[in-house]
ZAROZA-271118 format. One record per residue (C-alpha): x, y, z; residue number from 1. Coordinates in nm, 2 decimals, always signed. Layout:
N
+--------+--------+--------+------+
|     px |     py |     pz | fise |
+--------+--------+--------+------+
|      X |      Y |      Z |  NUM |
...
+--------+--------+--------+------+
! end
This chain:
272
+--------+--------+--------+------+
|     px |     py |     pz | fise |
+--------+--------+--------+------+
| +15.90 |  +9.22 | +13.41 |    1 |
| +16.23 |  +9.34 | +13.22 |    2 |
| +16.30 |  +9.55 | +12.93 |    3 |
| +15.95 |  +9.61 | +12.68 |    4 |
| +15.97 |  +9.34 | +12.39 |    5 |
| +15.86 |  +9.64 | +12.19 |    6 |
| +16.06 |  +9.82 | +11.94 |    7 |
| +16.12 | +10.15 | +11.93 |    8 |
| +16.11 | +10.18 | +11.54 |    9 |
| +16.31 | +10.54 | +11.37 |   10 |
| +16.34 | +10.55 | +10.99 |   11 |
| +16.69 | +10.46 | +10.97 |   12 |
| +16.57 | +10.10 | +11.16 |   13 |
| +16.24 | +10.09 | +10.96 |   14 |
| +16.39 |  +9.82 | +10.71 |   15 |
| +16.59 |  +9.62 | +10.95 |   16 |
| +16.29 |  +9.63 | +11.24 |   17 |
| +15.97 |  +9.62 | +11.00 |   18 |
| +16.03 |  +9.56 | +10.65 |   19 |
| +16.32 |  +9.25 | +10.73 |   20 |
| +16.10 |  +9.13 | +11.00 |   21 |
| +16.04 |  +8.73 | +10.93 |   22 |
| +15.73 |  +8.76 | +11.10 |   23 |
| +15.35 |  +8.96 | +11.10 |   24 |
| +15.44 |  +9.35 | +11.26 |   25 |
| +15.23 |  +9.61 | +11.42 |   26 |
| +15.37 |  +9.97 | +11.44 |   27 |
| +15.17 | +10.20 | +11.63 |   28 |
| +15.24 | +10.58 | +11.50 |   29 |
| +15.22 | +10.78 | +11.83 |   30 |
| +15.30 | +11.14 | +11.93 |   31 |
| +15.42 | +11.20 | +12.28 |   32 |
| +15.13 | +11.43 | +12.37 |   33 |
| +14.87 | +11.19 | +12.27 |   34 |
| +14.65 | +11.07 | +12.54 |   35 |
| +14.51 | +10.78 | +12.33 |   36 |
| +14.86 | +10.67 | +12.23 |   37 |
| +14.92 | +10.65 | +12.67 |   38 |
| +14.68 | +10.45 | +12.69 |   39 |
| +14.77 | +10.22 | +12.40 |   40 |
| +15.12 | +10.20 | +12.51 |   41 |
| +15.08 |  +9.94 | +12.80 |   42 |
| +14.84 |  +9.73 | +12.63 |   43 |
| +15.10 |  +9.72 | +12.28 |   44 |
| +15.40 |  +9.59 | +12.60 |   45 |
| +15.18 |  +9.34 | +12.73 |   46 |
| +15.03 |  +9.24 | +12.38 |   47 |
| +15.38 |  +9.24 | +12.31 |   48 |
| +15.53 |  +9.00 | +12.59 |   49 |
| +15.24 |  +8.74 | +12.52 |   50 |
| +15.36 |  +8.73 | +12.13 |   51 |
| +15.74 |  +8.67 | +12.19 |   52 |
| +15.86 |  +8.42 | +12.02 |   53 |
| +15.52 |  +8.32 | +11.83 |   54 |
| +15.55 |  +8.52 | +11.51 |   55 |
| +15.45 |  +8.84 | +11.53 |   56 |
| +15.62 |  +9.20 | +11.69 |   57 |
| +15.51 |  +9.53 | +11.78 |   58 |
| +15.66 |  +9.81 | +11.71 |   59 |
| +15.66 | +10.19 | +11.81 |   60 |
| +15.71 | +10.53 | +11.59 |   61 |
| +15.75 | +10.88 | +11.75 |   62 |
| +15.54 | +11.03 | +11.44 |   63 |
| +15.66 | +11.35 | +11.55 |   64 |
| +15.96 | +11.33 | +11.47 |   65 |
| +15.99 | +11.05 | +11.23 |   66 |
| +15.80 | +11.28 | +10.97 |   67 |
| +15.94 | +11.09 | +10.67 |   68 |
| +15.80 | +10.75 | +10.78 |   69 |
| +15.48 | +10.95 | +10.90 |   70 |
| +15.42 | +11.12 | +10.55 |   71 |
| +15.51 | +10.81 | +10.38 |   72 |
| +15.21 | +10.59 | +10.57 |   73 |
| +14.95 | +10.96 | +10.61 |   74 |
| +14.96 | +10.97 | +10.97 |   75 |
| +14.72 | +11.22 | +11.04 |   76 |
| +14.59 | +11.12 | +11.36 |   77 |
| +14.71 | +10.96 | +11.66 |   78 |
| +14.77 | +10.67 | +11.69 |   79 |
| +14.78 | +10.51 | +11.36 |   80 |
| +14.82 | +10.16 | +11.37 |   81 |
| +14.98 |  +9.98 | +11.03 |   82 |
| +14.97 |  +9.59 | +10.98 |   83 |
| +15.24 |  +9.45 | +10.76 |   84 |
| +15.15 |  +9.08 | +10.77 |   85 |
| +15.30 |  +8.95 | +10.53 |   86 |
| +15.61 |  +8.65 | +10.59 |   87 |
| +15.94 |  +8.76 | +10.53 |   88 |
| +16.06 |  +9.02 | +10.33 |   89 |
| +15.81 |  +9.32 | +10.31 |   90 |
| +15.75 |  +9.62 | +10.12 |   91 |
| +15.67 |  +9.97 | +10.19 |   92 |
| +15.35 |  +9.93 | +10.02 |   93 |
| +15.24 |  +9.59 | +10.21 |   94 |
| +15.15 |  +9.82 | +10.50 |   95 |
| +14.76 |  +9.74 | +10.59 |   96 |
| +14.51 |  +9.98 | +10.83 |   97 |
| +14.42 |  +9.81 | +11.13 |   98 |
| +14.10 | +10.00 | +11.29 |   99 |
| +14.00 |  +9.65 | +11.53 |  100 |
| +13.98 |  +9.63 | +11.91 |  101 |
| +14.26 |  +9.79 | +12.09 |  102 |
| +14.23 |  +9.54 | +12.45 |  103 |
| +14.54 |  +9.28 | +12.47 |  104 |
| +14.34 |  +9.02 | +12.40 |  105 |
| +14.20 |  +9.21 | +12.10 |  106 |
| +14.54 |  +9.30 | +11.93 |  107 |
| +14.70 |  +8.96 | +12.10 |  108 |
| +14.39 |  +8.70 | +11.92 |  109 |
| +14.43 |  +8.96 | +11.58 |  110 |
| +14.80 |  +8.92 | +11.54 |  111 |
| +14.79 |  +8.54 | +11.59 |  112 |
| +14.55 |  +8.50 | +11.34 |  113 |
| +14.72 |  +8.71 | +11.09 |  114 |
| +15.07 |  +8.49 | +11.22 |  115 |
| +14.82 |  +8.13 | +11.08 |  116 |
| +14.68 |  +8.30 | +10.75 |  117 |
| +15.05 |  +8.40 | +10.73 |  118 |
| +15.17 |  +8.05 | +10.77 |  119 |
| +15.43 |  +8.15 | +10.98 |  120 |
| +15.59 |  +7.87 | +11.17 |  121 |
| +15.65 |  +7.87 | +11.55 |  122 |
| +16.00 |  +7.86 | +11.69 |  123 |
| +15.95 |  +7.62 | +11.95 |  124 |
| +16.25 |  +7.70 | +12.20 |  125 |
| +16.51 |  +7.46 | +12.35 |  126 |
| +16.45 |  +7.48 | +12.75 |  127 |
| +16.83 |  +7.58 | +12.84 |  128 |
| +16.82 |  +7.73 | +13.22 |  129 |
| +16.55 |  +7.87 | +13.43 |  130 |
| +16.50 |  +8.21 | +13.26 |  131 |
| +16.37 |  +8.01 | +12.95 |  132 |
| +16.10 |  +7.81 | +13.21 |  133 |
| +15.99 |  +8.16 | +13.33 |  134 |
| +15.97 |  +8.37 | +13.03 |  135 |
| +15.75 |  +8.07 | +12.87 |  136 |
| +15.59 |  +7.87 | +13.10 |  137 |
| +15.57 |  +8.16 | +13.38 |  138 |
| +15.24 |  +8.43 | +13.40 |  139 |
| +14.91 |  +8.41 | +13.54 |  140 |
| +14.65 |  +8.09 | +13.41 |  141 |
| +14.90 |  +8.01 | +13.17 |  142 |
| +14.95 |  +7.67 | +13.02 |  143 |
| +15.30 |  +7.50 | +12.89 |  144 |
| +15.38 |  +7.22 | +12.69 |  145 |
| +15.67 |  +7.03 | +12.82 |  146 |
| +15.89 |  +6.78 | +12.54 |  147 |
| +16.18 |  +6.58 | +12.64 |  148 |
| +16.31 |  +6.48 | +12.34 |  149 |
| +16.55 |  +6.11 | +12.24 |  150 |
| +16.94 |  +6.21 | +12.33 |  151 |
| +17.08 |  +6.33 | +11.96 |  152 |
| +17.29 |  +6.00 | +11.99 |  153 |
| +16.96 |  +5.82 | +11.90 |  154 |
| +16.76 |  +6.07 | +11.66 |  155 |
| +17.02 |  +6.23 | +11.51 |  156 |
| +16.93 |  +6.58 | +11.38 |  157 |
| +16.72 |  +6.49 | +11.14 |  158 |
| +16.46 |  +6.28 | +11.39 |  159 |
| +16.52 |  +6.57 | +11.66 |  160 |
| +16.41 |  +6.82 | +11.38 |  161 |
| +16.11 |  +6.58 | +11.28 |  162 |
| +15.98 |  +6.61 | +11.64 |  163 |
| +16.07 |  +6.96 | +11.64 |  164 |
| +15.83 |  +6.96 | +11.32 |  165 |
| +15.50 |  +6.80 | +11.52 |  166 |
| +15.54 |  +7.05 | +11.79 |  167 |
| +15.56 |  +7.35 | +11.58 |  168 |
| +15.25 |  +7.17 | +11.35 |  169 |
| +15.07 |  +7.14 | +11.72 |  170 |
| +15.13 |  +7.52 | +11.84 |  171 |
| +14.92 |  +7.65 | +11.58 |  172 |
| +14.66 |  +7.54 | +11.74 |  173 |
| +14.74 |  +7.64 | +12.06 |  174 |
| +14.89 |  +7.97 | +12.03 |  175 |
| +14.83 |  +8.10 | +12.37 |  176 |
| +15.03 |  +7.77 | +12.54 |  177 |
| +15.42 |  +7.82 | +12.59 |  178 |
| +15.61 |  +7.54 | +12.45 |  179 |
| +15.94 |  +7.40 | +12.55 |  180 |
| +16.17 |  +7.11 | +12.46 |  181 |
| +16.46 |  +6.94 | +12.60 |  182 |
| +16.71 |  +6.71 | +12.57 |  183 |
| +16.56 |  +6.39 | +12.75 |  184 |
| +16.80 |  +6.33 | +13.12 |  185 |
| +16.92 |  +6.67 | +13.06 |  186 |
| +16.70 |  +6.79 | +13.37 |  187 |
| +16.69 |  +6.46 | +13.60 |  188 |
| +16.51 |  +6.67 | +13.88 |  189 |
| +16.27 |  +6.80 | +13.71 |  190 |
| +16.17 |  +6.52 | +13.44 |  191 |
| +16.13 |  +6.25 | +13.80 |  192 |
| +15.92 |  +6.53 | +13.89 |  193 |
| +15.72 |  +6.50 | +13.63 |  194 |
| +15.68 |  +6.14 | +13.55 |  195 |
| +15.88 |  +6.21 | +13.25 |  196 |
| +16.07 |  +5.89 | +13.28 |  197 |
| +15.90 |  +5.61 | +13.11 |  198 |
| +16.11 |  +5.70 | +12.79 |  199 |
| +16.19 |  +5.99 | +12.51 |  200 |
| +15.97 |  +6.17 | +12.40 |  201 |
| +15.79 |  +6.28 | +12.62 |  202 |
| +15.50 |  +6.54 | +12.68 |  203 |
| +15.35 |  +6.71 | +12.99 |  204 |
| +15.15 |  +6.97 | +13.02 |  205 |
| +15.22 |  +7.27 | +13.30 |  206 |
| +15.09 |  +7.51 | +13.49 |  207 |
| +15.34 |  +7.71 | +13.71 |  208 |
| +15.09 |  +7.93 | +13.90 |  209 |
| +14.83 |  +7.65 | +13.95 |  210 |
| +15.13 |  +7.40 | +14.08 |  211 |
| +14.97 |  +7.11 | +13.87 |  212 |
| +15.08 |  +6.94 | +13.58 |  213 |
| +14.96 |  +6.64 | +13.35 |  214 |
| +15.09 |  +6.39 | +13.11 |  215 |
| +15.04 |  +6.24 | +12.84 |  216 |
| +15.08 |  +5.88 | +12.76 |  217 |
| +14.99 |  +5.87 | +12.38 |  218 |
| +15.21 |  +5.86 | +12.07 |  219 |
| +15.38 |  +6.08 | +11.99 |  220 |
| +15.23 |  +6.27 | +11.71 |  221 |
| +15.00 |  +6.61 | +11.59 |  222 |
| +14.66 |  +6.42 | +11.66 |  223 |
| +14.76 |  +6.28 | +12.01 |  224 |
| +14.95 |  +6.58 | +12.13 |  225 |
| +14.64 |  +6.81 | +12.03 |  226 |
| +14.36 |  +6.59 | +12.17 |  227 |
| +14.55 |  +6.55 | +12.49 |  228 |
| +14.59 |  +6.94 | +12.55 |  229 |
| +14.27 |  +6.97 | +12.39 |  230 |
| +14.16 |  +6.75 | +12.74 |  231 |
| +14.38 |  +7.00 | +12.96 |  232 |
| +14.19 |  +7.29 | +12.81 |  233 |
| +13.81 |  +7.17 | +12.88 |  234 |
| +13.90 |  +7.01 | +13.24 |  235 |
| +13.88 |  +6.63 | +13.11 |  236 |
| +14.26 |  +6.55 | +13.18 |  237 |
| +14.32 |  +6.43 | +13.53 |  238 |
| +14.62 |  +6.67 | +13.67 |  239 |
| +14.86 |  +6.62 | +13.96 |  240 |
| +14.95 |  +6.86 | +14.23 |  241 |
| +15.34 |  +6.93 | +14.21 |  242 |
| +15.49 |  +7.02 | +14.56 |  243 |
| +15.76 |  +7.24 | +14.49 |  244 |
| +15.98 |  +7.37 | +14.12 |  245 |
| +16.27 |  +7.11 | +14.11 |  246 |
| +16.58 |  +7.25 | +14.04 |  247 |
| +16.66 |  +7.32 | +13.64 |  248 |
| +17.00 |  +7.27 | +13.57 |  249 |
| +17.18 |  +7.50 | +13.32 |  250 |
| +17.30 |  +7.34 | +13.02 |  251 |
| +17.46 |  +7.44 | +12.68 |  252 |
| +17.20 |  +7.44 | +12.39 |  253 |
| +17.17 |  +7.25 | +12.06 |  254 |
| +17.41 |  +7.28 | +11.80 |  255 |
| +17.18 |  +7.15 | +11.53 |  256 |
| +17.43 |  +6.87 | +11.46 |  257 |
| +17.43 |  +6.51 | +11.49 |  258 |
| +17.58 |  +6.41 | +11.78 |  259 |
| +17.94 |  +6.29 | +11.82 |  260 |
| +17.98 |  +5.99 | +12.04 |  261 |
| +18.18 |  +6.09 | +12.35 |  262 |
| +18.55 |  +5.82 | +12.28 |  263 |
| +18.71 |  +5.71 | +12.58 |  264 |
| +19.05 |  +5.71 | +12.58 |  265 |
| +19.24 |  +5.43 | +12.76 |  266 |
| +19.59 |  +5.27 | +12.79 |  267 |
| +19.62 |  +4.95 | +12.61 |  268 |
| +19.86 |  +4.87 | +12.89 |  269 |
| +19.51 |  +4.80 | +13.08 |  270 |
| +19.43 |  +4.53 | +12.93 |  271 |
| +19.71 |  +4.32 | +12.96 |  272 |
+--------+--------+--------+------+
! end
């Protein structure tokens, strides 16, 4: 499962970690003989590993022996959980009580709806080797939205950023799906896998663990893409068994440039 997502937060990392955050963060004040704060601190890892990358962090302060940052919030019992859900650059002061259910799925569905009234938009991440397949699209029941986008030679970065946009728009709604894009013909094994060949962009939606994906056949914008996973979600979209994970090549990510087209050099002798 690797390293926890979740920071261990002192007061000389408080700024940087918390208060620079772009996103909505969680700190959980804790003391190390505090049964309540064992029992929160799998559920804050997990809660922690289903937000990456959508917004919102949790963090962790040994109130023991942080005692400035623990007098400055009045921790006086354990654990204390602040909110700072603001976007972007925070305060001391912007530091809200959070008293709500203490599941995963509690602190998971809280956070993601502070992440919306925040307005904080979703990074969708450029699908680069396999470790970016697993650590979105991998877990248990878990659904992921597949983009391959136009080569850069024919959007350019401003189109590429454009589609970028729609996705991003689209995740909001859909906060517990992992999304992914790529560069269309990056990944020939897995895109004739998918049936995404019938030209850029294109979307399918993925289940690892079930072995079944679908696609979508619309165009290519917020209404379409959301009505088509809406379909996925409520079992309307016809899905088709995939026999085995392709292989998913390894390739260098986006610049955020505008393409250069590749010259071919070539004696003029040649031609003659």
């Amino acid at each position: 499962s690797g390293p926890s997502p979740v920071l261990q937060v002192t007061a000389a990392s408080f700024e940087k970690d918390v208060l620079q955050s772009p996103g909505v963060v969680a700190v959980a004040f804790t003391a190390p003989w505090c049964g309540h704060c064992k029992r929160l601190e799998p559920v804050w890892d997990q809660a922690a590993r289903e937000l990456d990358g959508q917004g919102a962090v949790l963090a962790w302060v040994d109130a023991t022996a942080e005692t400035s940052l623990a007098q400055r919030y009045q921790v006086t019992g354990y654990p204390t959980i602040k909110i700072f859900a603001k976007a972007g650059t925070k305060s001391y002061e912007d530091a809200e009580d959070h008293q709500g259910d203490r599941s995963v799925e509690g602190v998971v569905d809280f956070l993601r709806m502070k992440v919306d009234r925040a307005g904080i938009p979703r990074e969708i991440p450029e699908m680069v080797d396999m470790a970016t397949l697993e650590k979105h699209c991998g877990g248990h029941n878990h659904i992921c939205v597949m983009v391959a986008l136009p080569h850069i030679l024919e959007s350019g970065a401003e189109g590429r950023n454009k589609y970028r946009g729609v996705l991003a728009n689209v995740s909001k709604s859909f906060r517990s799906f992992g999304f992914l894009w790529l560069e269309g013909s990056s990944q020939p094994s897995l895109e004739s896998a998918l049936e995404m060949t019938f030209g850029y962009p294109a979307v399918v939606a993925l289940s690892l663990d079930r072995k079944a994906y679908a696609v979508f056949r619309g165009s290519f914008s917020e209404k379409g893409i959301s009505g088509f996973l809406n379909s996925v979600v409520t079992g309307r979209q016809a899905t088709v068994p995939m026999t085995s994970l392709p292989t998913i090549e390894t390739v260098t990510p986006w610049d955020g440039l505008d393409g250069a087209p590749v010259e071919e050099e070539f004696d003029l002798s040649d031609l003659f």
